[in-house]
C-alpha positions as CSV (number, residue, x, y, z in Angstrom):
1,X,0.0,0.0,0.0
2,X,1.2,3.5,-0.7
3,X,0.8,5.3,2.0
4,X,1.3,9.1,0.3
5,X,-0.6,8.3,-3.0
6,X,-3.7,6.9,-0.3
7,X,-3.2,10.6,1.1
8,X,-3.9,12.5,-2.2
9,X,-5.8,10.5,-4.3
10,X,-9.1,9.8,-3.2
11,X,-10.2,6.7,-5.5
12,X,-7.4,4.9,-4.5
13,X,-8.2,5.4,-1.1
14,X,-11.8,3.7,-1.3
15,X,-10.2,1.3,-4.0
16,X,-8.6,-0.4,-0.4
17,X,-9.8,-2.9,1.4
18,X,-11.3,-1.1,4.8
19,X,-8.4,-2.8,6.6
20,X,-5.8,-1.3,5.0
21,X,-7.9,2.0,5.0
22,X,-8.4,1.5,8.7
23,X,-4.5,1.2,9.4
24,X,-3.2,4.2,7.3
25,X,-1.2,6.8,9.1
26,X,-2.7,10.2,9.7
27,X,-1.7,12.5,7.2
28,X,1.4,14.9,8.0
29,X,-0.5,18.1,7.8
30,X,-3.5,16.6,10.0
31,X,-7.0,17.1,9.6
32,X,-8.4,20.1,9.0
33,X,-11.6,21.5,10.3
34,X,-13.1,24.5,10.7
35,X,-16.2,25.8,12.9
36,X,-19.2,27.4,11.2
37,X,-18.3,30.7,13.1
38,X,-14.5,30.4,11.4
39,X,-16.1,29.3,7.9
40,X,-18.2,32.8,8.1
41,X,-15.1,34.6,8.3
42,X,-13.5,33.0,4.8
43,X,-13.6,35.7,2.3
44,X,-11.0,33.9,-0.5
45,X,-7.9,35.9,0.1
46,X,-10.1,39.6,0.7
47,X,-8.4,41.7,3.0
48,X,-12.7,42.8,3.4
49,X,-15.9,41.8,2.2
50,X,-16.6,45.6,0.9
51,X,-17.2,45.5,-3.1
52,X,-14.2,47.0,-4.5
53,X,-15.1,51.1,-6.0
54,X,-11.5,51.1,-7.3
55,X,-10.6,50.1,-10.7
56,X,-8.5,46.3,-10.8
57,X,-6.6,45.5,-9.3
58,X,-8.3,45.8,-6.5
59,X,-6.2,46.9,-3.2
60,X,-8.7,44.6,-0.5
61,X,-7.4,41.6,-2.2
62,X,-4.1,39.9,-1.6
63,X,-2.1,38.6,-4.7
């Protein structure tokens, strides 16, 4: 079993037998999950949620 491919590739996770998925390490970077109260703040790299009067590039987003 490869242990990094069963990290980033999805079908070939649930292509294992739930034995093997069962004894896979955790993945490095760990689980990731956020709270409804953190998801509201997630504005896809906007410095604010203000429309942008300015002509592009906008200044509120980060490049």
């Amino acid at each position: 079993m490869d242990h990094v491919k069963a990290w980033k590739d999805p079908v070939y996770r649930a292509s294992l037998a739930p034995q093997d998925r069962n004894g896979l390490a955790p993945h490095p970077a760990g689980a990731i999950q956020l709270a409804d109260d953190e998801l509201t703040l997630v504005a896809g790299g906007a410095l604010t949620l203000e429309p942008c009067a300015s002509t592009w590039p906008c200044p509120t987003f980060i490049c």
